[in-house]
C-alpha positions, -999 to +999 in steps of 0.1 A: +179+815-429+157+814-401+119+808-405+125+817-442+112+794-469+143+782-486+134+775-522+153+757-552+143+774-589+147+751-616+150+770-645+157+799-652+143+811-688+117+841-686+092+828-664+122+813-640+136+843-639+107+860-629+096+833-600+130+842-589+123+877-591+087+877-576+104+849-544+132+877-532+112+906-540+076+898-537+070+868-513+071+873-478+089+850-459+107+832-485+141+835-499+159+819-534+190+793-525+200+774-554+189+775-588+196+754-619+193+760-655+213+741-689+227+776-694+249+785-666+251+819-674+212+823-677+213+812-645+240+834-631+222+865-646+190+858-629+204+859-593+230+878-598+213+905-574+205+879-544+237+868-525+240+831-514+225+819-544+239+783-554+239+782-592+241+747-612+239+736-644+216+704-634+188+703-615+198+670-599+231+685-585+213+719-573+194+694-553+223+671-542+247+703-533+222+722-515+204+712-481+189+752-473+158+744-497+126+732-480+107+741-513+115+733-550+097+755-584+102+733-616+101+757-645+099+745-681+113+711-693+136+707-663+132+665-653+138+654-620+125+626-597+112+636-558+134+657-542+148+644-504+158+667-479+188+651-464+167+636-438+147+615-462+119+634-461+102+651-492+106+682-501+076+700-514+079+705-559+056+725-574+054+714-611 
């Protein structure tokens, strides 16, 4: 991943699917690696053209399974605590 922005989408409705849109196509220097939405294939669909992707069903597990994110987007109702990089430092949630 290099000095890309690794970024965890939770949810992935309209609007999630556009932040994921607008983070691989848009954003310089950052890139989409796990995503997590109650409808798995909602979540599936909106990735679908970005390899690597990690797709979950729960926002805790997309957090637990993947360690490449050093940024989290919370989209809609999605709840979850602080998010730990697996050094037990924060990772940065937008909300």
């Amino acid at each position: 991943m290099g000095d890309l922005l690794g970024v965890a989408v939770l949810g992935a409705g309209h609007m999630g699917a556009d932040h994921i849109r607008r983070l691989d196509r848009v954003v310089s220097g950052a890139r989409v690696v796990a995503v997590a939405d109650p409808d798995a294939e909602r979540a599936k669909e909106a990735v679908a053209a970005i390899p690597g992707v990690s797709v979950h069903t729960e926002a805790e597990a997309a957090l637990a399974a993947n360690r490449r994110f050093r940024s989290v987007v919370r989209i809609g109702p999605v709840q979850v605590g602080i998010a730990y990089d697996g050094r037990g430092r924060e990772k940065h949630i937008a909300v």
